[in-house]
MILO-897332 format. One record per residue (C-alpha): residue number from 1; residue in three letters; x, y, z. Coordinates in nm, 3 decimals, decimal comma. Layout:
# MILO-897332
seq  type  x  y  z
NUM  ALA  X  Y  Z
...
***
This chain:
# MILO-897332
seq  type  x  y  z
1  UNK  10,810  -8,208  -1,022
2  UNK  11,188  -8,145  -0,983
3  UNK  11,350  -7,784  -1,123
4  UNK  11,660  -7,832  -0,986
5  UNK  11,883  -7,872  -1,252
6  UNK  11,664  -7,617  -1,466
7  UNK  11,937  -7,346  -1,583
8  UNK  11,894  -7,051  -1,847
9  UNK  12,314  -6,989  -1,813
10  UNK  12,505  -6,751  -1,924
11  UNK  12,358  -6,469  -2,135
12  UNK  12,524  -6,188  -2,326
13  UNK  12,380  -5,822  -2,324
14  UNK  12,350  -5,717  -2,711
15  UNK  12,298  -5,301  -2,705
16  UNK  12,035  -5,119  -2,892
17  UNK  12,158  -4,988  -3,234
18  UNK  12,119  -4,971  -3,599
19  UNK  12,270  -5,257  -3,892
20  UNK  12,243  -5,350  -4,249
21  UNK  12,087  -5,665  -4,235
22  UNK  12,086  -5,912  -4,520
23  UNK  12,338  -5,918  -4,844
24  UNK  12,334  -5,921  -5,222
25  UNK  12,442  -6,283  -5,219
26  UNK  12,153  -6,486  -5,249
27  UNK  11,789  -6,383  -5,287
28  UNK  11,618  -6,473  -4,957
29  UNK  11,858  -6,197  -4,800
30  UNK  11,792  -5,927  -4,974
31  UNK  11,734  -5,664  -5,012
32  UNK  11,996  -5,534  -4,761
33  UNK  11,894  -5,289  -4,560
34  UNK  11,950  -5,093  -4,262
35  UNK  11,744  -5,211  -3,909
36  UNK  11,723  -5,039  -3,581
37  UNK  11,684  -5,285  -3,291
38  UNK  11,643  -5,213  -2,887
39  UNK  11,863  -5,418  -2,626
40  UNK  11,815  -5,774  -2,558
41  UNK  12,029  -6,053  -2,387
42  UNK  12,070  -6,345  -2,575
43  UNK  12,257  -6,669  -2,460
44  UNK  12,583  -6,731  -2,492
45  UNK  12,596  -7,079  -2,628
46  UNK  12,246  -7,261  -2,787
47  UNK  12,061  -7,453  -2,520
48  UNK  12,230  -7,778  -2,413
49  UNK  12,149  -8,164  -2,352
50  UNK  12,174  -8,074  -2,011
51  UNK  11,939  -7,736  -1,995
52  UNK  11,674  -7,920  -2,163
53  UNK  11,706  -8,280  -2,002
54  UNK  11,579  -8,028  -1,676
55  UNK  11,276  -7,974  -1,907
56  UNK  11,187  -8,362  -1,968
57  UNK  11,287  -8,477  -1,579
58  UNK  11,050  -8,227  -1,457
59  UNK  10,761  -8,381  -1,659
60  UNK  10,670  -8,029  -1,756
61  UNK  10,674  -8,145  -2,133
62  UNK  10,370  -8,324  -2,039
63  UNK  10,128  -8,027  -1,931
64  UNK  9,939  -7,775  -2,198
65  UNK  10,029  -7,461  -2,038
66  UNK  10,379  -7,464  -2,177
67  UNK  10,236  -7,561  -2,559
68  UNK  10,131  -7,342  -2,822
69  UNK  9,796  -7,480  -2,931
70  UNK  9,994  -7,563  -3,268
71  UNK  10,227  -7,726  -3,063
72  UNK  9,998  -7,934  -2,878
73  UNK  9,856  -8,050  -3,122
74  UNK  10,167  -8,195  -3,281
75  UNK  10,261  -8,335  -2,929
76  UNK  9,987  -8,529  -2,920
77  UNK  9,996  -8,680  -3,243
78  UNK  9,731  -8,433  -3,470
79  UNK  9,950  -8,258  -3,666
80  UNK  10,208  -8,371  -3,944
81  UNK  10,519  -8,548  -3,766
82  UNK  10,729  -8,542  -4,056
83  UNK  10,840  -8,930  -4,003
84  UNK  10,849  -8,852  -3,584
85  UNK  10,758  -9,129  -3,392
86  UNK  10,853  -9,033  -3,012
87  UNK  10,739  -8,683  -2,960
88  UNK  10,799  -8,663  -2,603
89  UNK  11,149  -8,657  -2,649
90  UNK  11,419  -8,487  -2,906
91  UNK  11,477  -8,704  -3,190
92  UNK  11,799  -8,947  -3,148
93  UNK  11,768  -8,855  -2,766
94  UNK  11,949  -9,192  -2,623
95  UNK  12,229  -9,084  -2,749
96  UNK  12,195  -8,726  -2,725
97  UNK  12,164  -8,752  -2,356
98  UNK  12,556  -8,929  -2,301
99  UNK  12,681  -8,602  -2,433
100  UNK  12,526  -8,335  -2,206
101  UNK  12,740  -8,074  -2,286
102  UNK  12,649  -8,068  -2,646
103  UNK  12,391  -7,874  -2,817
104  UNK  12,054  -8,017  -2,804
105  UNK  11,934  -8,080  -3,152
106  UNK  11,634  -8,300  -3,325
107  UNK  11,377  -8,023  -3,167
108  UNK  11,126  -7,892  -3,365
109  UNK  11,011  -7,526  -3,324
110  UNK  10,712  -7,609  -3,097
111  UNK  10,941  -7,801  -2,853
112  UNK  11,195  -7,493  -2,828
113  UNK  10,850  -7,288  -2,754
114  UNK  10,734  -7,528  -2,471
115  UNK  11,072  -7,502  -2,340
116  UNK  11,135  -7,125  -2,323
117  UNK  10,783  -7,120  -2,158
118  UNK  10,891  -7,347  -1,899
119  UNK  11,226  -7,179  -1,803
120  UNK  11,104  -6,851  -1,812
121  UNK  10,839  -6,958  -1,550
122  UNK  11,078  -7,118  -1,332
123  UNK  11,351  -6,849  -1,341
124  UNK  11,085  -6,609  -1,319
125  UNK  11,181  -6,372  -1,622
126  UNK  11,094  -6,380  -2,008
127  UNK  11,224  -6,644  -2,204
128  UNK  11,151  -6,646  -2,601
129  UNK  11,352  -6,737  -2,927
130  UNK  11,487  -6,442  -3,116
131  UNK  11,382  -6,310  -3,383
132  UNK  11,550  -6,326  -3,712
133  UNK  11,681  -5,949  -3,661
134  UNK  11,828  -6,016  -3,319
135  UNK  11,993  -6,334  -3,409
136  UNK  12,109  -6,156  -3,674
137  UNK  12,272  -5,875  -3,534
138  UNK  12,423  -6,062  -3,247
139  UNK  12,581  -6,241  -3,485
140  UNK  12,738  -5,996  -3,689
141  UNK  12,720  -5,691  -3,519
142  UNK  12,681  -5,341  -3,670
143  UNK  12,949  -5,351  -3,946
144  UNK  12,808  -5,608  -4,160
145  UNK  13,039  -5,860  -4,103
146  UNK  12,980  -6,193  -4,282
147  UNK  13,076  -6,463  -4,042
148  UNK  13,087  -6,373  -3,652
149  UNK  13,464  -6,338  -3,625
150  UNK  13,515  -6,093  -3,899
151  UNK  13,520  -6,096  -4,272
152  UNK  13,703  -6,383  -4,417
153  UNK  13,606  -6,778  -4,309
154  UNK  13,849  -6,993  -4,093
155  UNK  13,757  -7,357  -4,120
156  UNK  13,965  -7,388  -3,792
157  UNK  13,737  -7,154  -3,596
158  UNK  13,412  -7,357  -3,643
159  UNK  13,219  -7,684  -3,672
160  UNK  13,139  -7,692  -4,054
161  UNK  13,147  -7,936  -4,292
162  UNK  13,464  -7,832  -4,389
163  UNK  13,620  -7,889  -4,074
164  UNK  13,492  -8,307  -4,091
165  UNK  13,378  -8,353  -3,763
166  UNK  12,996  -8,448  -3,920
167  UNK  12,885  -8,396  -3,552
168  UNK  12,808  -8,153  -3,305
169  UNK  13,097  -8,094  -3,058
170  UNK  13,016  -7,941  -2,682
171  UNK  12,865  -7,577  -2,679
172  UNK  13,179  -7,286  -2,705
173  UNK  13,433  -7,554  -2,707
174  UNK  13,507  -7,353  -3,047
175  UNK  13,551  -7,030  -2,858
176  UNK  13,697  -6,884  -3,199
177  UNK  13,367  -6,884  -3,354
178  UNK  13,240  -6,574  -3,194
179  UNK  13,037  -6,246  -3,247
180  UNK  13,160  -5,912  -3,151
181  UNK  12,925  -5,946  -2,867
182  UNK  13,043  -6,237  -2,701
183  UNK  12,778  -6,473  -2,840
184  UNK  12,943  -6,854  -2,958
185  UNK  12,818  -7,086  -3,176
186  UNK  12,671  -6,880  -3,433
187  UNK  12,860  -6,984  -3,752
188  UNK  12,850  -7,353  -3,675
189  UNK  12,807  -7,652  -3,505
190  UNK  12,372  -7,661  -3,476
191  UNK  12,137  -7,392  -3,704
192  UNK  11,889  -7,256  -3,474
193  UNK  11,498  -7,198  -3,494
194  UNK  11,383  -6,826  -3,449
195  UNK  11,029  -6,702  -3,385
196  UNK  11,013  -6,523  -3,719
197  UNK  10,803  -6,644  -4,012
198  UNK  10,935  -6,752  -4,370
199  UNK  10,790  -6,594  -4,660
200  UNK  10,878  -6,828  -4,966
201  UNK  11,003  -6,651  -5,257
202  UNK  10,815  -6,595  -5,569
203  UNK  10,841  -6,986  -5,730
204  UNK  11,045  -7,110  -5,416
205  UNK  10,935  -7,459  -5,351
206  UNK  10,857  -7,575  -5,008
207  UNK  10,594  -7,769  -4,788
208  UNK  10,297  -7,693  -4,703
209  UNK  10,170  -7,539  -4,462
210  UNK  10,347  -7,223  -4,226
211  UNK  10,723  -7,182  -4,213
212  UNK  10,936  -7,090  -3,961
213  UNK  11,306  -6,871  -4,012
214  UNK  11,620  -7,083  -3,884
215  UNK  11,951  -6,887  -3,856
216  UNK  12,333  -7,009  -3,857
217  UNK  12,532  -7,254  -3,994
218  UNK  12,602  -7,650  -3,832
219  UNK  12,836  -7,916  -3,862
220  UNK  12,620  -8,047  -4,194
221  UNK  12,647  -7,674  -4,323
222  UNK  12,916  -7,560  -4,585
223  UNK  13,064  -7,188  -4,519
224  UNK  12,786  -7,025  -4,768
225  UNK  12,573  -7,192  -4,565
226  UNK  12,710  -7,044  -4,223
227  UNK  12,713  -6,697  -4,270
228  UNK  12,544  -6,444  -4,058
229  UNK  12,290  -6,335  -4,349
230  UNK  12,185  -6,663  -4,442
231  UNK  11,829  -6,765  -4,414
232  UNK  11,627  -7,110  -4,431
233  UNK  11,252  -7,157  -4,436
234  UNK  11,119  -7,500  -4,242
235  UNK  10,788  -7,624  -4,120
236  UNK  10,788  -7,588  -3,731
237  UNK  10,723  -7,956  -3,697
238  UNK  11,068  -8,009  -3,860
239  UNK  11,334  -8,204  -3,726
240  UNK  11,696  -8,231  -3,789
241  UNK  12,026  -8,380  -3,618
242  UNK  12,184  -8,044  -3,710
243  UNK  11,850  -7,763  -3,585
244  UNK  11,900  -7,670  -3,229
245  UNK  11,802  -7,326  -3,081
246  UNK  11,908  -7,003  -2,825
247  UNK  11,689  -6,841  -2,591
248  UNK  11,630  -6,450  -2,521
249  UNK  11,597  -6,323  -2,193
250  UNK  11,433  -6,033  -2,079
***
């Protein structure tokens, strides 16, 4: 098993502090309210082609010990697939794999998992998604900012569906889309799983079964869509040429 290439890359240190999460503008963010968090580091850009192609060429995807039992159980074909054929690979991977600088996307929530446990044991340090409220505040920071950059939205700054790329472009080459802690990639070009759990609303219709929170906008996403408060419920076994994920570090 090779762990050569394996690479957690550059994280940013996000400080302990208080922020008003959440907004009055749609009803899975409120109510708004203030949050106290403690310091993290969270990475810069959302893991890349590249990062996790160290994760399949090492055949680690392949052993338990990196799985969830959940997740194991959808690896191996027991658990809803949502129309996935090849599990041991991220959906559309062929041609995910010419563009290694890219995002990684097609992942479902159990593959980020098995990934993060994999890193961290090779680098030797704690590797997890965030949760909702660190995502969060890394990408707005403490004065309630709606997009990472500031207050009003600049389709030039980010990959959004207004901007018409309908793709994912490499990871920061958008360096204008950026929190006031350094962090890229927030507003656009992939959404990102979290390890928080969805609560539906009150007579919010969704599938069955547990959700999981993803956070930030993509290249499929309009700017509503992208702000930092906005919230989306899928099933962990979900799938999408637009859902990628970030790692924490501890």
């Amino acid at each position: 098993m090779t762990t050569t290439n394996a690479s957690i890359g550059l994280t940013k240190r996000i400080p302990s502090g208080f922020f008003r999460m959440g907004s009055r503008f749609h009803a899975r963010e409120m109510p708004s309210r203030i949050m106290q968090i403690a310091e993290f580091h969270i990475a810069h850009v959302p893991v890349t082609v590249s990062q996790y192609e160290a994760f399949l060429e090492s055949e680690a995807i392949k052993e338990k010990r990196w799985w969830s039992d959940e997740g194991w159980e959808w690896l191996n074909g027991r658990a809803d697939g949502w129309g996935r054929k090849e599990r041991n690979a991220p959906d559309g991977w062929k041609l995910q794999s010419k563009k290694p600088a890219h995002p990684v996307t097609g992942v479902t929530a159990y593959e980020a998992e098995a990934y993060c446990a994999w890193i961290g044991s090779v680098k030797k340090k704690s590797v997890r998604l965030p949760t909702e409220v660190e995502w969060e505040y890394a990408a707005r920071g403490d004065d309630g900012r709606p997009f990472p950059w500031g207050e009003d939205f600049a389709a030039r700054l980010v990959n959004t569906l207004e901007g018409e790329i309908s793709a994912t472009v490499e990871a920061a080459s958008m360096p204008g889309d950026s929190s006031p802690f350094g962090v890229v990639d927030m507003c656009g070009n992939v959404q990102q799983w979290t390890a928080s759990a969805y609560d539906p609303l009150p007579g919010e219709r969704v599938p069955p079964g547990p959700l999981r929170v993803a956070r930030g906008g993509s290249f499929n996403d309009t700017v509503f869509g992208s702000r930092t408060s906005y919230r989306r419920g899928y099933p962990p076994g979900f799938f999408y040429p637009f859902l990628g994920f970030r790692i924490v570090v501890g």
